[in-house]
C-alpha positions as CSV (number, residue, x, y, z in Angstrom):
1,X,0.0,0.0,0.0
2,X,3.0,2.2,0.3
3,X,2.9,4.3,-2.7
4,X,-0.6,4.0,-3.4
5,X,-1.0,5.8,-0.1
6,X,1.5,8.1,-0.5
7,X,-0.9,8.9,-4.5
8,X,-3.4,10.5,-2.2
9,X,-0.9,13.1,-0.9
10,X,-0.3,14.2,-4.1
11,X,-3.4,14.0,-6.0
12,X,-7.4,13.2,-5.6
13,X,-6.9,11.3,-8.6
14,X,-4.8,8.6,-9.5
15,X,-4.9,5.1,-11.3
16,X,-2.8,1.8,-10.6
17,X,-1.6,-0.5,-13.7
18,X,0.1,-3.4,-13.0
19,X,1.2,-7.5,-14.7
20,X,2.4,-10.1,-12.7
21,X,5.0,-12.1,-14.5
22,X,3.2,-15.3,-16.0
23,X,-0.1,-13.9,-16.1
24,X,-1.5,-13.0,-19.6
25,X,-3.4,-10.2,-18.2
26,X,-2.9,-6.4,-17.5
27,X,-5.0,-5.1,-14.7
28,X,-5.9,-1.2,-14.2
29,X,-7.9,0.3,-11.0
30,X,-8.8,3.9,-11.3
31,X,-9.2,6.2,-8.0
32,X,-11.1,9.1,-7.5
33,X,-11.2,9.9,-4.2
34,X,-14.1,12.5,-4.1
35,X,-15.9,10.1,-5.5
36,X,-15.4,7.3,-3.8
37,X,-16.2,9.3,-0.7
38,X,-19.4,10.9,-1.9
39,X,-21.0,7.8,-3.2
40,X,-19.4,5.6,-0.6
41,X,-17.9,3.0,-2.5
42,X,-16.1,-0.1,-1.4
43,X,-15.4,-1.4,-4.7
44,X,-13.9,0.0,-7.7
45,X,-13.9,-1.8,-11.3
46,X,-10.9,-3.2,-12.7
47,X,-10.5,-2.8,-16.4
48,X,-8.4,-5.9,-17.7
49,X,-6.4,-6.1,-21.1
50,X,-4.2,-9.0,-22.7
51,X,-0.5,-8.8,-22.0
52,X,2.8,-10.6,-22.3
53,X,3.5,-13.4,-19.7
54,X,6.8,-12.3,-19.8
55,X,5.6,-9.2,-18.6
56,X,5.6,-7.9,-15.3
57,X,5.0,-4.5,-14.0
58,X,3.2,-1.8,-11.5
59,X,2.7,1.7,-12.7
60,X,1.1,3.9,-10.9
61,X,-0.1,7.6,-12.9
62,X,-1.1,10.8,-10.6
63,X,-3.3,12.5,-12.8
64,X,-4.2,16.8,-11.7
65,X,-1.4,17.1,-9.5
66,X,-2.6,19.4,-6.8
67,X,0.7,19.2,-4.4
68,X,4.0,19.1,-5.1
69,X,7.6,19.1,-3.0
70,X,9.5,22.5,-2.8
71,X,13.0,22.5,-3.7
72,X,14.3,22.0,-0.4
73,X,12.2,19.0,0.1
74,X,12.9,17.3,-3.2
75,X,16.5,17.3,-2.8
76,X,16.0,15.3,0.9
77,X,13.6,12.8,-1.2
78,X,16.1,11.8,-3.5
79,X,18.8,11.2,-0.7
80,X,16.1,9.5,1.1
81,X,15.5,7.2,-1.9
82,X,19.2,7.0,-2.8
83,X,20.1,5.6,0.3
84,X,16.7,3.4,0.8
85,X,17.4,1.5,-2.2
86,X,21.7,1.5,-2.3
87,X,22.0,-2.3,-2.2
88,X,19.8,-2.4,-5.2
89,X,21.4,0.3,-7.1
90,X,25.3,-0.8,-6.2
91,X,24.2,-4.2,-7.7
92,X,22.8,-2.7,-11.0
93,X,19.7,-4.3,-10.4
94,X,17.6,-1.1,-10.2
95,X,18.0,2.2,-11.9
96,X,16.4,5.0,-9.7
97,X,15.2,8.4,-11.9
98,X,13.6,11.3,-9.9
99,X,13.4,14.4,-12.6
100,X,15.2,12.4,-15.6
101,X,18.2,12.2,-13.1
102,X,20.3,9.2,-11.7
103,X,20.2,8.7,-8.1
104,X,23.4,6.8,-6.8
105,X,23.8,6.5,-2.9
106,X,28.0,8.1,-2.2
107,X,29.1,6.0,0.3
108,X,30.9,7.9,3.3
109,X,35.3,7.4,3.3
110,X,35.9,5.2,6.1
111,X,39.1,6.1,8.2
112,X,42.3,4.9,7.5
113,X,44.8,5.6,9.7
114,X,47.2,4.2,12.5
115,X,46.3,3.2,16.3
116,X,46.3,6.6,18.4
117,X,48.8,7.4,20.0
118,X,50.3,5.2,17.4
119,X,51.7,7.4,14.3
120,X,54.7,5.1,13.5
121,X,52.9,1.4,12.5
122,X,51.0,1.7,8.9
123,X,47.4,3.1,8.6
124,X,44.6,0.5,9.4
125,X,41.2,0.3,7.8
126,X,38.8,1.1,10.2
127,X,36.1,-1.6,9.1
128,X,34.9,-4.5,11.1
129,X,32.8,-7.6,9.2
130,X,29.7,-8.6,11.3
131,X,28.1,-11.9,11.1
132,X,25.9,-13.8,13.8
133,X,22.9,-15.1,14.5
134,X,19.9,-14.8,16.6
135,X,17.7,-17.6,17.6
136,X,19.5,-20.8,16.1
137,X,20.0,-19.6,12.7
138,X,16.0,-18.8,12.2
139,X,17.2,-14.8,12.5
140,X,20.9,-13.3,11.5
141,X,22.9,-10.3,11.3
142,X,25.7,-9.8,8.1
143,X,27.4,-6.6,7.6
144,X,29.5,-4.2,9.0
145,X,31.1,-1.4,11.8
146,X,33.5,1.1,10.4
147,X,34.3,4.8,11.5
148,X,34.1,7.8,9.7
149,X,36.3,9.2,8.5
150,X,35.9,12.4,9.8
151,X,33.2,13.4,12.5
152,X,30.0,14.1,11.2
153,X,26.5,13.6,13.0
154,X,24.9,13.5,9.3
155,X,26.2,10.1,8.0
156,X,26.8,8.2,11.5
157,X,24.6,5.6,13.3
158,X,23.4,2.4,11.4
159,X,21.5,1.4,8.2
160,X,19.2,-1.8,8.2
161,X,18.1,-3.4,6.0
162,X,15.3,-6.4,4.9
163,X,15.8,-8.0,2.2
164,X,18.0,-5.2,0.9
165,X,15.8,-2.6,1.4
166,X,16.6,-0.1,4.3
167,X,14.1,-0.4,7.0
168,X,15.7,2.1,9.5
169,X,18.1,4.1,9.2
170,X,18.2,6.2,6.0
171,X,20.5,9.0,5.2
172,X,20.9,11.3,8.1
173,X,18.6,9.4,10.3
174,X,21.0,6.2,11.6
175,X,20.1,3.7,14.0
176,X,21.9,5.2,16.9
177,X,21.8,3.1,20.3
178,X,23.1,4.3,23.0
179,X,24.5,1.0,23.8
180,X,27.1,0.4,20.5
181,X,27.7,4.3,19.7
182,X,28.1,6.4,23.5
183,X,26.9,9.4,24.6
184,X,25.5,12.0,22.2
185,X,28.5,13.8,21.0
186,X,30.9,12.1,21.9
187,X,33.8,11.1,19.5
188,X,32.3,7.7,18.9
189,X,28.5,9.0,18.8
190,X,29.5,11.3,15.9
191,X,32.3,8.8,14.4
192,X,30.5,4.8,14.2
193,X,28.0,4.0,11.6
194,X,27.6,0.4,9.4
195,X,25.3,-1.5,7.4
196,X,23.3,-4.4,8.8
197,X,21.1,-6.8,7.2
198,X,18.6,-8.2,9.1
199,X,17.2,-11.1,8.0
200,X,14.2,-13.7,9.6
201,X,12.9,-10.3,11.5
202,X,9.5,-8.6,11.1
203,X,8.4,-5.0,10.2
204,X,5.8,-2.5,11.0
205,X,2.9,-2.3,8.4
206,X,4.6,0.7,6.9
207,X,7.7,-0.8,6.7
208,X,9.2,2.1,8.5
209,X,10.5,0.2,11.4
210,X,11.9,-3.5,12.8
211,X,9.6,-5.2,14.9
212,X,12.1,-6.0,17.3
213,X,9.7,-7.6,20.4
214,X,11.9,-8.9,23.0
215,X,15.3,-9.3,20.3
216,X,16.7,-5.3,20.8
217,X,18.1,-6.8,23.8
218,X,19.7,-9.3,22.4
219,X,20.3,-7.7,18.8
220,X,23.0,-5.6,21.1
221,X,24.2,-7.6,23.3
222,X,25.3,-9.7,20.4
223,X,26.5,-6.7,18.6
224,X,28.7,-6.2,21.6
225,X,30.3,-9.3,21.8
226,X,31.3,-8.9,18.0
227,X,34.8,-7.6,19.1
228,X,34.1,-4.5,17.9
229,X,36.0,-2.9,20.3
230,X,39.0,-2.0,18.2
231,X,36.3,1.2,17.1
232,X,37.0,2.9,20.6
């Protein structure tokens, strides 16, 4: 229901096309909202066509646009949906367009450089691999802890991600617990961020959040353990 729902911010008016692959059918619902409000409809007709099996689509057209982002706004959308959707796009597996343009997630430099207090030995790569699982293999953890390579409170804190989609966590919004990254402010607060996928948990209805029930807990204290204590 995601971006149908988000249709109605835009418009009163909007229709849904949409294939599955290996059906020979194209379906189309149309929505007018005023309508469907006045006359108090609970069904709406569905106008089919032949298509390709091979086929397989969902387009969704706003029609009389009667609100639109400001400038300002746009630009955070398309970093929102730049880092949403980076697993996707690093993979070449999805091309994302917002206004005929490209939009490709810029990783943040990770810091290379020796132990402090340390100058003399050779730079190290401050990246830790994270791999464990919660609950006998039925949920897991892969990804990984790094630092920043300089302080900033806009790219820290964690990503995660369901089935390669970020969950929680995107752009300047990181997971932050208090428990993996310190005190607000402090050099590790605005320093640690990563990428976790999650895999075997649940989310919210609109997929906004992990339903973490009585795993937070144990989703850190696991973290924890990970030896990532070369970060501090």
């Amino acid at each position: 229901m995601g971006m149908k729902s988000a249709a109605c911010w835009f418009t009163d008016f909007w229709s849904v096309r949409t294939s599955a692959i290996g059906e020979d059918i194209e379906k189309k619902v149309s929505f007018d909202l005023n309508k469907i409000f006045y006359d108090k409809l609970e069904e709406l007709d569905v106008i089919t066509k032949n298509q390709n099996k091979n086929s397989h689509f969902t387009v969704i057209e706003l029609c009389n646009i009667n609100k639109m982002p400001i400038k300002k706004t746009k630009g955070k959308i398309k970093e929102h949906l730049a880092s949403i959707y980076r697993a996707f796009t690093r993979k070449g597996i999805l091309k994302l367009y917002v206004d005929n343009e490209p939009l490709v997630y810029k990783d943040p430099n990770i810091l290379s450089a020796p132990f402090p207090y340390d100058s003399k030995n050779k730079p190290i790569y401050w990246r830790k691999e994270i791999d464990f699982d919660i609950d006998k293999g039925k949920m897991y953890v892969k990804g990984f802890v790094g630092l920043l390579e300089s302080m900033e409170s806009g790219k820290n804190g964690f990503a995660l991600f369901r089935r390669g989609r970020i969950i929680e966590g995107s752009c300047d919004e990181g997971f932050k617990p208090k428990e993996i990254m310190g005190e607000v402010g402090s050099p590790e607060w605005k320093r640690i961020f990563g990428e976790l996928h999650l895999e075997g948990f649940n989310v919210s209805f609109t997929k906004k959040g992990i339903k973490w029930d009585e795993n937070m807990d144990i989703f850190l204290e696991l973290l924890k353990r990970f030896d990532i204590s070369f970060l501090y």
